[in-house]
N, CA, C and O atoms as CSV, one atom per row, in Angstrom:
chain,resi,resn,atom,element,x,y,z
A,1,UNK,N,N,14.843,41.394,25.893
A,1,UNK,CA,C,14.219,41.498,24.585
A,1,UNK,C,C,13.422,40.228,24.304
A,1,UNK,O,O,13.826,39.181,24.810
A,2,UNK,N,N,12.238,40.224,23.482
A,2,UNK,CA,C,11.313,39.343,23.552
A,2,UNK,C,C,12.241,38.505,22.352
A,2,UNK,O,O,12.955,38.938,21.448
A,3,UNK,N,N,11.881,37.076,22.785
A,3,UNK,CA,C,12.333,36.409,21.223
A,3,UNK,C,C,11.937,34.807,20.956
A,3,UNK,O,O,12.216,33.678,21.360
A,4,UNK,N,N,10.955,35.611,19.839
A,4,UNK,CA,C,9.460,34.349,19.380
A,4,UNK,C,C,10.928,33.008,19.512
A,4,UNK,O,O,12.154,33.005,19.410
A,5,UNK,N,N,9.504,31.745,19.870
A,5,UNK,CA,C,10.609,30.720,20.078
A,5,UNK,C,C,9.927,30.085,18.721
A,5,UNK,O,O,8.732,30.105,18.426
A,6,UNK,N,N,11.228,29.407,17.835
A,6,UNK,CA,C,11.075,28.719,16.401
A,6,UNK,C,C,10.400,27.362,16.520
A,6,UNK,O,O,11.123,26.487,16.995
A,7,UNK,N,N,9.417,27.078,16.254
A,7,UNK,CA,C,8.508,26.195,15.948
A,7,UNK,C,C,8.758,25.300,14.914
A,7,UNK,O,O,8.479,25.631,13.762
A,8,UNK,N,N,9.350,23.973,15.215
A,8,UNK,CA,C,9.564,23.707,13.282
A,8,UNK,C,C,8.513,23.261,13.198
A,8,UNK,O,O,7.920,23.828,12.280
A,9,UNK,N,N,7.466,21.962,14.022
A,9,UNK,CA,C,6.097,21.584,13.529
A,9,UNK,C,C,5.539,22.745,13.267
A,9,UNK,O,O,5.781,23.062,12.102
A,10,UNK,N,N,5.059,23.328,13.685
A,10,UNK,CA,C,4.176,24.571,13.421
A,10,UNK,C,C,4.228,25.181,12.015
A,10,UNK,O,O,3.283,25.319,11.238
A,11,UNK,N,N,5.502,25.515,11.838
A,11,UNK,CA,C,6.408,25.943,10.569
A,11,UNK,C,C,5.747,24.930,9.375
A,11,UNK,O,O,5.067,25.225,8.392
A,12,UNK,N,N,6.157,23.808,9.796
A,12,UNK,CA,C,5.784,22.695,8.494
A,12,UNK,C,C,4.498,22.545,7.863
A,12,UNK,O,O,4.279,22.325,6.672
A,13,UNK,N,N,3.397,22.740,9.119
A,13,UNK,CA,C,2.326,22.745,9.053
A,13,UNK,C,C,1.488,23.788,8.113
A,13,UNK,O,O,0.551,23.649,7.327
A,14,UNK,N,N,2.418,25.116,8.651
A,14,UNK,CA,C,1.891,26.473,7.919
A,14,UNK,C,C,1.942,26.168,6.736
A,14,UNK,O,O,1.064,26.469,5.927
A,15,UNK,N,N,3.069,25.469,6.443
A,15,UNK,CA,C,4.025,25.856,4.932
A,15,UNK,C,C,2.675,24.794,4.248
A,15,UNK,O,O,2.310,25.080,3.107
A,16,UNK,N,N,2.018,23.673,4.920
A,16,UNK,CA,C,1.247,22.711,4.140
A,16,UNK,C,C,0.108,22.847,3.612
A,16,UNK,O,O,-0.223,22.322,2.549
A,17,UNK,N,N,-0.868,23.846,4.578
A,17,UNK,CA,C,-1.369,24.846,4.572
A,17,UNK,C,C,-1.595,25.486,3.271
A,17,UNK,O,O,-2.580,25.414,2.536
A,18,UNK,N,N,-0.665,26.027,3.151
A,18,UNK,CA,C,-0.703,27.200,2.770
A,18,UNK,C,C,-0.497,26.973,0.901
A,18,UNK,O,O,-0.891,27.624,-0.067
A,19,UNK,N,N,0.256,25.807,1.047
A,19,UNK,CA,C,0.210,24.765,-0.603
A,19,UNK,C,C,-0.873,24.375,-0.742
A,19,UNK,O,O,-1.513,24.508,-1.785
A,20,UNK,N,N,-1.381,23.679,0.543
A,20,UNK,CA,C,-2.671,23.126,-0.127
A,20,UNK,C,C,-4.034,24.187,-0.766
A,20,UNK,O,O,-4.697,24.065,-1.796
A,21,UNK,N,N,-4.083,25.142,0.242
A,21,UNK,CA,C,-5.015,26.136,-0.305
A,21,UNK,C,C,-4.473,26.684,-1.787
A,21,UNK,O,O,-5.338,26.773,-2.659
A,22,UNK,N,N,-3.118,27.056,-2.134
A,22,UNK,CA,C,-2.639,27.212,-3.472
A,22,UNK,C,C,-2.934,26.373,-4.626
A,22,UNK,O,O,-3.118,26.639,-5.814
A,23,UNK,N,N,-2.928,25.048,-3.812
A,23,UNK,CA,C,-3.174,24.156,-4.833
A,23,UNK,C,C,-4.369,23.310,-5.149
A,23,UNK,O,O,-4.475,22.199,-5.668
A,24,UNK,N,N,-5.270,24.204,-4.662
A,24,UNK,CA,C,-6.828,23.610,-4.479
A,24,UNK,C,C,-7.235,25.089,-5.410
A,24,UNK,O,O,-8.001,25.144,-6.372
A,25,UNK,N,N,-6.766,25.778,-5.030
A,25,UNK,CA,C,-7.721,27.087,-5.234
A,25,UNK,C,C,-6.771,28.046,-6.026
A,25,UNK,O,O,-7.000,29.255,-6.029
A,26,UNK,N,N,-5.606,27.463,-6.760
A,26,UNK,CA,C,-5.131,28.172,-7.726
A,26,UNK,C,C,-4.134,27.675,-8.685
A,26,UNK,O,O,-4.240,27.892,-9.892
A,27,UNK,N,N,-3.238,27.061,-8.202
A,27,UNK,CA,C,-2.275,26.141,-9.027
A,27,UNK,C,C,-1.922,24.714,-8.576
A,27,UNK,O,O,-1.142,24.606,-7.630
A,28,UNK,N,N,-2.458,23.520,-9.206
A,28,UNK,CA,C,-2.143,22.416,-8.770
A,28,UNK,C,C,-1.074,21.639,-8.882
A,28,UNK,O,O,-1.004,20.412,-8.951
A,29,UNK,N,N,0.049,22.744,-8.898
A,29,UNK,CA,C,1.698,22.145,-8.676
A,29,UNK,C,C,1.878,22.203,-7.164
A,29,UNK,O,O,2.637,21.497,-6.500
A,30,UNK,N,N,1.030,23.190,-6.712
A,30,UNK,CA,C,1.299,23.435,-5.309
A,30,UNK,C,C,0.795,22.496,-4.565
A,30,UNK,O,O,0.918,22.782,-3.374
A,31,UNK,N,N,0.103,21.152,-4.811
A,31,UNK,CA,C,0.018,19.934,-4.220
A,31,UNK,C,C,0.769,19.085,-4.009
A,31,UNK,O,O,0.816,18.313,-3.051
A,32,UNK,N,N,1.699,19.206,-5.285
A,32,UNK,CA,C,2.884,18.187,-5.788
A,32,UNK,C,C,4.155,18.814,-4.434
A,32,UNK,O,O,4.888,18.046,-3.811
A,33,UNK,N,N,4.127,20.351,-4.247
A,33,UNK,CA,C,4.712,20.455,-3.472
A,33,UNK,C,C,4.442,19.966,-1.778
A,33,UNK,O,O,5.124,19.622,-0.813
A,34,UNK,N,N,2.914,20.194,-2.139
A,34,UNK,CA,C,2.600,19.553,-0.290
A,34,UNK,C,C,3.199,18.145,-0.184
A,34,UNK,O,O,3.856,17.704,0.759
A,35,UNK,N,N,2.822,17.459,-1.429
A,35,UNK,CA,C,3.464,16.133,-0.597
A,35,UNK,C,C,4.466,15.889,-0.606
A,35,UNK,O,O,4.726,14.884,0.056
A,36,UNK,N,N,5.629,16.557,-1.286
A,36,UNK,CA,C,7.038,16.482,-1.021
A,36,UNK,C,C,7.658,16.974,0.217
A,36,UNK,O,O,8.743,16.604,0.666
A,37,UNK,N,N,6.606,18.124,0.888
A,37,UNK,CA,C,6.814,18.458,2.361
A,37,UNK,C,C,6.582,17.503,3.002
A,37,UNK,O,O,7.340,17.024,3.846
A,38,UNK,N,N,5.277,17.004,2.629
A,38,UNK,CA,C,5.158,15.675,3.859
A,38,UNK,C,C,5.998,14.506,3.556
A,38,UNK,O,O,5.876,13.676,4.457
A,39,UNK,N,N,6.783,14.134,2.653
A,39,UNK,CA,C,7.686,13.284,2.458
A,39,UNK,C,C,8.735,13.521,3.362
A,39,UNK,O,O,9.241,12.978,4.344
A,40,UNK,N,N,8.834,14.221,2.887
A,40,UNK,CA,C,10.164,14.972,4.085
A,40,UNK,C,C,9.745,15.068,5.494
A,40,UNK,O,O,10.516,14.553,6.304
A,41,UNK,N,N,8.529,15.700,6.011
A,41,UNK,CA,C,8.336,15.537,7.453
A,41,UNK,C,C,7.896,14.342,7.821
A,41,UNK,O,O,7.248,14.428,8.863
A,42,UNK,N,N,7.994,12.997,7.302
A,42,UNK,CA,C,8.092,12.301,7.657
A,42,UNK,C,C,9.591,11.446,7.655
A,42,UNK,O,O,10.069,10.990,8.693
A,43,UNK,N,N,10.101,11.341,6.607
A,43,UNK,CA,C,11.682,11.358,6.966
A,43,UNK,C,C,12.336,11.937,7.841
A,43,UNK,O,O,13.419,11.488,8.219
A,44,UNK,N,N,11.677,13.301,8.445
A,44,UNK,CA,C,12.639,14.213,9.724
A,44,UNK,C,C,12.263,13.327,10.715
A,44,UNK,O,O,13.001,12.507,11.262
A,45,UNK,N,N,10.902,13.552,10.961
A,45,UNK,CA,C,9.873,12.102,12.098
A,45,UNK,C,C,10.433,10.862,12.493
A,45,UNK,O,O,10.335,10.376,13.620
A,46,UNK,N,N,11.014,10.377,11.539
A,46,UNK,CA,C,11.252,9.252,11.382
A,46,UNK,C,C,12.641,8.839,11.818
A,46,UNK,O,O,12.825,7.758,12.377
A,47,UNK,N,N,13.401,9.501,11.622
A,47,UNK,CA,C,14.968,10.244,11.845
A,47,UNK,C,C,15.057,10.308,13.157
A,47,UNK,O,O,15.873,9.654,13.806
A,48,UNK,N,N,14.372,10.960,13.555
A,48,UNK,CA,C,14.425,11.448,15.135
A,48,UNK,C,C,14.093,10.190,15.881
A,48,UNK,O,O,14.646,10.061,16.973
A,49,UNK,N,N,13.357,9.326,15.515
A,49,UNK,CA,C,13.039,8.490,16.947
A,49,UNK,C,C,12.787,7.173,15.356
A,49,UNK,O,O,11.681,7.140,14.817
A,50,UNK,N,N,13.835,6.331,14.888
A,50,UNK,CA,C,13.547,5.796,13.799
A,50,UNK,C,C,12.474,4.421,14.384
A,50,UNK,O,O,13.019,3.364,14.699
A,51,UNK,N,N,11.310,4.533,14.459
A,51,UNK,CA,C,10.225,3.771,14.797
A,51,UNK,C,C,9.161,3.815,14.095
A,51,UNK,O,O,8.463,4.529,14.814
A,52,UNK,N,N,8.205,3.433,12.736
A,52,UNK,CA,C,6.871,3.298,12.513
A,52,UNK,C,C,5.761,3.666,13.084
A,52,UNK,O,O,4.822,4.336,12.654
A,53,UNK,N,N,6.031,2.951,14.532
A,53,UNK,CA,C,4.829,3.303,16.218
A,53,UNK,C,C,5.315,4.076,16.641
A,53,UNK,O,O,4.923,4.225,17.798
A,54,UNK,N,N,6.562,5.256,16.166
A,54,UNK,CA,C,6.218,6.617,16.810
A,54,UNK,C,C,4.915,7.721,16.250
A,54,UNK,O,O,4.488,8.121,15.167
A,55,UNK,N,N,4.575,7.931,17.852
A,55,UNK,CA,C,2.950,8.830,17.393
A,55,UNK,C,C,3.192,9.848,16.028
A,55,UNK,O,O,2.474,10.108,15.062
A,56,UNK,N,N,4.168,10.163,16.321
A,56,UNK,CA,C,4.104,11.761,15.798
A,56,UNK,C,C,4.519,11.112,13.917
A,56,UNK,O,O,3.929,11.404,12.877
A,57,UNK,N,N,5.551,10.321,14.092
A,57,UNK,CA,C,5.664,9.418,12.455
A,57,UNK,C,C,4.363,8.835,11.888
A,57,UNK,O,O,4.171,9.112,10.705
A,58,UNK,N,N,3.126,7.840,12.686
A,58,UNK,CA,C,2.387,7.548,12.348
A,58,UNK,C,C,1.009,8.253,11.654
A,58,UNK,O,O,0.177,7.749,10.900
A,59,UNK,N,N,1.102,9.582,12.195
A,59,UNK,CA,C,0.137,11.171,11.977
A,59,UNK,C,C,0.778,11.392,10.916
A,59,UNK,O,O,0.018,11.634,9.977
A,60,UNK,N,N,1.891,11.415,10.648
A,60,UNK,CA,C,2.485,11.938,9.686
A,60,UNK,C,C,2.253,11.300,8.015
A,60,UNK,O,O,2.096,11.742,6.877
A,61,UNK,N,N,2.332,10.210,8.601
A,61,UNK,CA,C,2.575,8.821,7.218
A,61,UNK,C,C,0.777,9.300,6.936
A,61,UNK,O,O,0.560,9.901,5.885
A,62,UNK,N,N,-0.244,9.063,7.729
A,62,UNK,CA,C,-1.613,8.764,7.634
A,62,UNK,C,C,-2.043,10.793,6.609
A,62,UNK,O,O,-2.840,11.204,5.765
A,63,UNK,N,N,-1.369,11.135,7.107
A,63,UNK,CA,C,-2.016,12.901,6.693
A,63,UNK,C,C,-1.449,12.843,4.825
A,63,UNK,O,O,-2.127,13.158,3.847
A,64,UNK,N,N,0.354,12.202,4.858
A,64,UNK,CA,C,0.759,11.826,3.173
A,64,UNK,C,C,-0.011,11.448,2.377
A,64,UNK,O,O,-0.294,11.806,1.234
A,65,UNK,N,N,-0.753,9.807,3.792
A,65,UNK,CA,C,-1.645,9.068,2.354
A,65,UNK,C,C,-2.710,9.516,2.183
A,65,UNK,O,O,-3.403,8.934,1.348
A,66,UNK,N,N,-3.314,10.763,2.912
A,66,UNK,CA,C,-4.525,11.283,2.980
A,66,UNK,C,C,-4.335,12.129,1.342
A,66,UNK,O,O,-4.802,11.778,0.259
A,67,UNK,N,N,-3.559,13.221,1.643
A,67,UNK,CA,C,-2.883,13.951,0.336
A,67,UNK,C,C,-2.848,12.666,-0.928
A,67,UNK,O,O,-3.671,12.824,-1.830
A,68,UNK,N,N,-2.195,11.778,-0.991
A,68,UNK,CA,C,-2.218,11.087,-1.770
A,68,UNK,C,C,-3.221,10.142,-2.687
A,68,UNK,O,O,-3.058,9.828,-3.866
A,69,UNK,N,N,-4.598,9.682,-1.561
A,69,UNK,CA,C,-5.579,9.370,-1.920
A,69,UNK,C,C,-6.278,10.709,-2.443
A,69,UNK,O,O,-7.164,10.353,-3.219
A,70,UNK,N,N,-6.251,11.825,-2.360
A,70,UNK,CA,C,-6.869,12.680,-2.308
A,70,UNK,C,C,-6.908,13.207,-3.993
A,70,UNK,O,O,-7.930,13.616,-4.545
A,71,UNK,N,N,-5.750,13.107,-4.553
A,71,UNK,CA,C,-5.071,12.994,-5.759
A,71,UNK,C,C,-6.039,11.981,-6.932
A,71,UNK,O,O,-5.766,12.484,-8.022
A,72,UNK,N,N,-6.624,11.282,-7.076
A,72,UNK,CA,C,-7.413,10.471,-7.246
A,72,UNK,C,C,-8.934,11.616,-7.377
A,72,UNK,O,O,-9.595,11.811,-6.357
A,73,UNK,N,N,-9.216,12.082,-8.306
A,73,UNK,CA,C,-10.762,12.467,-8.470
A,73,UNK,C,C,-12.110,12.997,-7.876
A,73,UNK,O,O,-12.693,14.055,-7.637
A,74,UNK,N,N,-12.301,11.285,-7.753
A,74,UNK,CA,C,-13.313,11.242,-6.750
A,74,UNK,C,C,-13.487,11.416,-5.364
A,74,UNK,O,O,-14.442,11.355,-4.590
A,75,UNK,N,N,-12.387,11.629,-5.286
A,75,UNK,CA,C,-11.735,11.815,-3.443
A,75,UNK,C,C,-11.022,13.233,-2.971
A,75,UNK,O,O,-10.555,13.606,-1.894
A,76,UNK,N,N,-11.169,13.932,-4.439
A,76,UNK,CA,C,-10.715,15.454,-4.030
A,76,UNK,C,C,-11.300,15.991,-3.300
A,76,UNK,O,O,-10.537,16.909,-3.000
A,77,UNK,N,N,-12.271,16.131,-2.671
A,77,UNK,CA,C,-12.749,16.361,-1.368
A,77,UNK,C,C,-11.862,16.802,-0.576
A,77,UNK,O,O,-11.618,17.917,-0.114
A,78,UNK,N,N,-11.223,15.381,-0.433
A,78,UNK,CA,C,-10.504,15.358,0.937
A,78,UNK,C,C,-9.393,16.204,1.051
A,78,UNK,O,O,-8.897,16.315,2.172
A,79,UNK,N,N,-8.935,16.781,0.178
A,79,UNK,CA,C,-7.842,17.924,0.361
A,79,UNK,C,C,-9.022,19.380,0.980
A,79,UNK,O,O,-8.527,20.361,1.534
A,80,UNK,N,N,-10.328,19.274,0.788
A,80,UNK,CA,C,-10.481,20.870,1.491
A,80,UNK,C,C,-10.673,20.072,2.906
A,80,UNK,O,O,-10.262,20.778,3.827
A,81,UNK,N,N,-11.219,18.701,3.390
A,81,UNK,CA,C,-11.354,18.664,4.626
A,81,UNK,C,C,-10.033,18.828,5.396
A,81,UNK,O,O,-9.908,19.170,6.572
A,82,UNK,N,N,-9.145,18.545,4.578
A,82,UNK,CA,C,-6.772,18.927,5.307
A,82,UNK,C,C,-6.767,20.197,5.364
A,82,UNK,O,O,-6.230,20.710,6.345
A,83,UNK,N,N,-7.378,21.079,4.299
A,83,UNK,CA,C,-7.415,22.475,4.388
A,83,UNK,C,C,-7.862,22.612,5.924
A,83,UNK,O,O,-6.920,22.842,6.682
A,84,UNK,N,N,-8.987,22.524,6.453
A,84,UNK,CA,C,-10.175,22.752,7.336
A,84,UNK,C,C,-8.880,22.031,8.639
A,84,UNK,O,O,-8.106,22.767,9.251
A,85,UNK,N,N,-8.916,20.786,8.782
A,85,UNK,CA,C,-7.846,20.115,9.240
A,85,UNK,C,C,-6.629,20.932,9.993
A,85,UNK,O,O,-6.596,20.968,11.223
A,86,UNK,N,N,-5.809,21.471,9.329
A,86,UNK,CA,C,-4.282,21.740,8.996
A,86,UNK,C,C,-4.678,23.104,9.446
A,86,UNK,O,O,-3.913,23.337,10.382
A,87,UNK,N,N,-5.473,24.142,9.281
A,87,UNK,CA,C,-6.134,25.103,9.496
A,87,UNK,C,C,-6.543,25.535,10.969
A,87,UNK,O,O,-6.374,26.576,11.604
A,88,UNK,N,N,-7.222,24.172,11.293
A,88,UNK,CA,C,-7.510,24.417,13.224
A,88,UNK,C,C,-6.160,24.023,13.329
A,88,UNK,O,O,-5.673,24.831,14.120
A,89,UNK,N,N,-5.180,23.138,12.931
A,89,UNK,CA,C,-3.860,23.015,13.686
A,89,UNK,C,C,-2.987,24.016,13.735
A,89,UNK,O,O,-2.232,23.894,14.700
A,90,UNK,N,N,-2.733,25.209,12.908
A,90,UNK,CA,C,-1.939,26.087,13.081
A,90,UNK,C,C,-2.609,27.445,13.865
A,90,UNK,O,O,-1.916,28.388,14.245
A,91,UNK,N,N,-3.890,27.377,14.015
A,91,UNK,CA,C,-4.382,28.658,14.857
A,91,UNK,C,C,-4.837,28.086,16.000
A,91,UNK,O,O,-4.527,28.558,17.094
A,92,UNK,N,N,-5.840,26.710,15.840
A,92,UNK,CA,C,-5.859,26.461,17.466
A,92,UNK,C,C,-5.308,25.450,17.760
A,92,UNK,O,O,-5.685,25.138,18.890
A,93,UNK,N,N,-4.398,24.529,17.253
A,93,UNK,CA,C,-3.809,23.834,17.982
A,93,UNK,C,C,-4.482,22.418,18.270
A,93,UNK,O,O,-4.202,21.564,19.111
A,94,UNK,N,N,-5.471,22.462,17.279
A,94,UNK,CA,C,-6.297,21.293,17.632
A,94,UNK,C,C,-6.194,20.368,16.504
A,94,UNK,O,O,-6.715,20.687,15.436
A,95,UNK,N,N,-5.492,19.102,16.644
A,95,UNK,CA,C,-5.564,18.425,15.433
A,95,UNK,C,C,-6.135,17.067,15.186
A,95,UNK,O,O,-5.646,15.996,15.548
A,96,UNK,N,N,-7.483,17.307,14.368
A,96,UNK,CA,C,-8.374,15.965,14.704
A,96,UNK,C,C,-7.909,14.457,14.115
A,96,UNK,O,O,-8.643,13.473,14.209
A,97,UNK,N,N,-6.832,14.435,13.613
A,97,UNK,CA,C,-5.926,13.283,12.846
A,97,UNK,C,C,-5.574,12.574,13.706
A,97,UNK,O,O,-5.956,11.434,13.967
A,98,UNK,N,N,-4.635,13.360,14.323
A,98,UNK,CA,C,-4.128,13.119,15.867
A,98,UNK,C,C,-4.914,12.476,16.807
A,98,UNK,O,O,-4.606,11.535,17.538
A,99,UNK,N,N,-6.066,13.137,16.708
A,99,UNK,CA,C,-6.988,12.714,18.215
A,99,UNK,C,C,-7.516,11.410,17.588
A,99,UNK,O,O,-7.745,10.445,18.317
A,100,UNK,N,N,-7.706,11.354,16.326
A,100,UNK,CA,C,-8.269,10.358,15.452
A,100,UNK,C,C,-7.266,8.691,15.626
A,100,UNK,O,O,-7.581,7.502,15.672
A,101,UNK,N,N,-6.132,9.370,15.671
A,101,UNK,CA,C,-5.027,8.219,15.454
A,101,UNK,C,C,-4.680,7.915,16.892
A,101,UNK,O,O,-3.946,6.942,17.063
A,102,UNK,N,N,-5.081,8.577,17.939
A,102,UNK,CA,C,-4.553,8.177,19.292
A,102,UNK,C,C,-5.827,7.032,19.538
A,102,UNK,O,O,-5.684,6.325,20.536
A,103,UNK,N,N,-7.118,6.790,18.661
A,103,UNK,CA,C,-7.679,5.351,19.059
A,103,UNK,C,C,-7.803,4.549,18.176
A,103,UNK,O,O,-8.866,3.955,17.990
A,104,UNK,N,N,-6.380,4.310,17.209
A,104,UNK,CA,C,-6.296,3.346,16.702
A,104,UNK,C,C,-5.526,2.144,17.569
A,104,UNK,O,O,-4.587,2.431,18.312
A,105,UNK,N,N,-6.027,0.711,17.404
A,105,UNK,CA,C,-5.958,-0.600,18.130
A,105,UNK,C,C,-4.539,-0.537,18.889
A,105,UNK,O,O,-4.329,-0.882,20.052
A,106,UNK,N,N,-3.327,0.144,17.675
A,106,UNK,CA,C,-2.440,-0.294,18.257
A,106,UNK,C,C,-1.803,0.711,19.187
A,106,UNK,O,O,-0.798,0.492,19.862
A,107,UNK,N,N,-2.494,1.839,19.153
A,107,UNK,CA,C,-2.182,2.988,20.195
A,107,UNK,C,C,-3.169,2.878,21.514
A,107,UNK,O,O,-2.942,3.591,22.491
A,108,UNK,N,N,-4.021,2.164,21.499
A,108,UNK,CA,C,-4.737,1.964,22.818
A,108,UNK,C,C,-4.125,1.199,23.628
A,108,UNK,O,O,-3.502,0.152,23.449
A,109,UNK,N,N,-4.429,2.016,24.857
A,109,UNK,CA,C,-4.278,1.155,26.501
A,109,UNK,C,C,-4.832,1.351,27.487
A,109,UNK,O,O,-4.456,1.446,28.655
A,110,UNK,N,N,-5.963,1.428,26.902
A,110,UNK,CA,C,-7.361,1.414,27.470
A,110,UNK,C,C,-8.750,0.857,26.618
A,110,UNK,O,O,-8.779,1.011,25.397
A,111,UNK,N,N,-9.877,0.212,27.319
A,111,UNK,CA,C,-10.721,-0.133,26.452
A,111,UNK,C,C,-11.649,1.033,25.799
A,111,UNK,O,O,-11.992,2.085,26.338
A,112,UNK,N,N,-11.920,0.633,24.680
A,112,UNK,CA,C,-13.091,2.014,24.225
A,112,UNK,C,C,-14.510,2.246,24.780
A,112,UNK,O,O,-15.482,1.497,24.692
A,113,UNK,N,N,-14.443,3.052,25.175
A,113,UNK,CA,C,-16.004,3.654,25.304
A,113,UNK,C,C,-16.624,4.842,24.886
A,113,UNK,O,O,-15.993,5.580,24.130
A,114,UNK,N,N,-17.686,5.132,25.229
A,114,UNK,CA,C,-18.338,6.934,24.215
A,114,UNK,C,C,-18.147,7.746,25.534
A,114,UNK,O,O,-19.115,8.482,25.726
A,115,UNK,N,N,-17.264,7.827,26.423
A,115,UNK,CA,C,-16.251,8.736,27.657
A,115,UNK,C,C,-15.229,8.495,27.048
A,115,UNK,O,O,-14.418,8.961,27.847
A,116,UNK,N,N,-14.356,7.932,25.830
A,116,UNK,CA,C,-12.965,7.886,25.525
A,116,UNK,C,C,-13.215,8.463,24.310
A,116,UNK,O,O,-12.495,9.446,24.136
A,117,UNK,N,N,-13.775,8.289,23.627
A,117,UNK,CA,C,-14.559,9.037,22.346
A,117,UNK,C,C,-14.620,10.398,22.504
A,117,UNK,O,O,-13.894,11.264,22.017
A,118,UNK,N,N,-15.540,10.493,23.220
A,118,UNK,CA,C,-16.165,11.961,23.690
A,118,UNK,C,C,-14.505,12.452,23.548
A,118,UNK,O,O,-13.869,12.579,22.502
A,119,UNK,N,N,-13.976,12.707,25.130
A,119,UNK,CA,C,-13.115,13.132,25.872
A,119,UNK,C,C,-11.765,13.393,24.733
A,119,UNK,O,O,-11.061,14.396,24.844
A,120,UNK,N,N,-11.548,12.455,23.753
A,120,UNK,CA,C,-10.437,12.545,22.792
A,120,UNK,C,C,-10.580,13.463,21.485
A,120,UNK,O,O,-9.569,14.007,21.040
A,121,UNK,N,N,-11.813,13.641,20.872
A,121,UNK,CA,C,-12.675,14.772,20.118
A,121,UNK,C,C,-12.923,16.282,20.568
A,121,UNK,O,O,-12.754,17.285,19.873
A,122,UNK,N,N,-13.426,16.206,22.082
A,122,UNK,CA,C,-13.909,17.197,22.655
A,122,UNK,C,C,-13.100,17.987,23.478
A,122,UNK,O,O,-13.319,19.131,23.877
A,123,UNK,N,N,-12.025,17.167,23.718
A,123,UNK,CA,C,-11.249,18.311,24.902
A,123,UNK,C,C,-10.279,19.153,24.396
A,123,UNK,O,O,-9.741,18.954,23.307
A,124,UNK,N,N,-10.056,19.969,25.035
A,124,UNK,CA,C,-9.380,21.482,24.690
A,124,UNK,C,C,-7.999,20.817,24.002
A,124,UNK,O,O,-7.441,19.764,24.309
A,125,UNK,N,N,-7.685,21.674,23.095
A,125,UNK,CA,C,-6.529,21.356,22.144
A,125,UNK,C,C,-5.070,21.479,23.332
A,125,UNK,O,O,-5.039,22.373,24.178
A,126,UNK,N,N,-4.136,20.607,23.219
A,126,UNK,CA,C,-2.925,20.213,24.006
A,126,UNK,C,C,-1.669,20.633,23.374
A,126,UNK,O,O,-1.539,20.545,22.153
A,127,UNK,N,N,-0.664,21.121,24.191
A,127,UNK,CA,C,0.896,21.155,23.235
A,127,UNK,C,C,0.760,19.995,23.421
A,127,UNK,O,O,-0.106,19.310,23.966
A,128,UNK,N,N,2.072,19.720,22.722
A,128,UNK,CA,C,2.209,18.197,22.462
A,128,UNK,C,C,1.360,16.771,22.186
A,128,UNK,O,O,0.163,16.853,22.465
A,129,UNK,N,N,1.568,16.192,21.957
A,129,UNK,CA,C,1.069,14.691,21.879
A,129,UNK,C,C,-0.220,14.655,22.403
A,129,UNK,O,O,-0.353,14.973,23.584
A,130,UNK,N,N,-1.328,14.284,21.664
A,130,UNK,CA,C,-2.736,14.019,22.515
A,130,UNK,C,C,-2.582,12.426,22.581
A,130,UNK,O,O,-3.473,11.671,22.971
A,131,UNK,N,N,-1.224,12.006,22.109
A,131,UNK,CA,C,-1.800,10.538,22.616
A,131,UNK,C,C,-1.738,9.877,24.075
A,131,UNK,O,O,-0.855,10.215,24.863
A,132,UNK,N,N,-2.785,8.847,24.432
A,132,UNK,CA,C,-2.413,8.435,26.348
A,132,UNK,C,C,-1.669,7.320,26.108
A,132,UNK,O,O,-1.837,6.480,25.224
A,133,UNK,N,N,-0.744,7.374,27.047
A,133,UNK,CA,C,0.250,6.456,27.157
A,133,UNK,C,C,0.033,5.700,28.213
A,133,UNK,O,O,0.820,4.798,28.498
């Protein structure tokens, strides 16, 4: 018998999703709830491997304060670009935060060039971790 395997990122993601579009485009309690999800998925993150410079904690903390700056007016914007965001991450798997945060200074171990650029933007969406170790 077939039996879907349980996803909790995936899960979390949907659920963020799916507030944020609620709370952009119909009730703005449903923001208050996104970031209490991401409070929490970063406490689970964090739990699991208790480190700051873990990849998957650091995506996490950066997407909160994204939501959080976002809260602020002039910067509401940036909740439809998480929509758009959060959106390729639960159907294709592609998450540009991620690819974004794998060339920050302190995640590099390699020098930058527009072949590390390119290649980290452009290549086919990955399970797991797009960061290089």
């Amino acid at each position: 018998m077939f039996k879907p395997e349980f996803n909790l990122i995936w899960v979390y993601w949907a659920i963020t999703d799916f507030l944020l579009i609620i709370g952009v485009f119909y009730d703005p309690i449903a923001l208050q709830a996104a970031i209490a999800l991401n409070v929490l998925q970063v406490i689970h993150f964090y739990l699991r491997t208790p480190q700051i410079s873990n990849f998957a904690v650091q995506v996490r903390i950066a997407y909160l304060l994204l939501l959080i700056i976002a809260l602020y007016p002039p910067l509401y914007f940036i909740f439809y670009l998480q929509i758009i965001g959060t959106t390729a991450m639960i159907l294709a798997n592609y998450c540009f935060l991620a690819r974004f945060m794998s060339l920050m200074p302190w995640n590099m171990a390699e020098s930058y060039s527009f072949v590390l650029v390119r290649n980290t933007f452009f290549s086919k969406p990955v399970a797991g971790s797009v960061q290089r170790t």
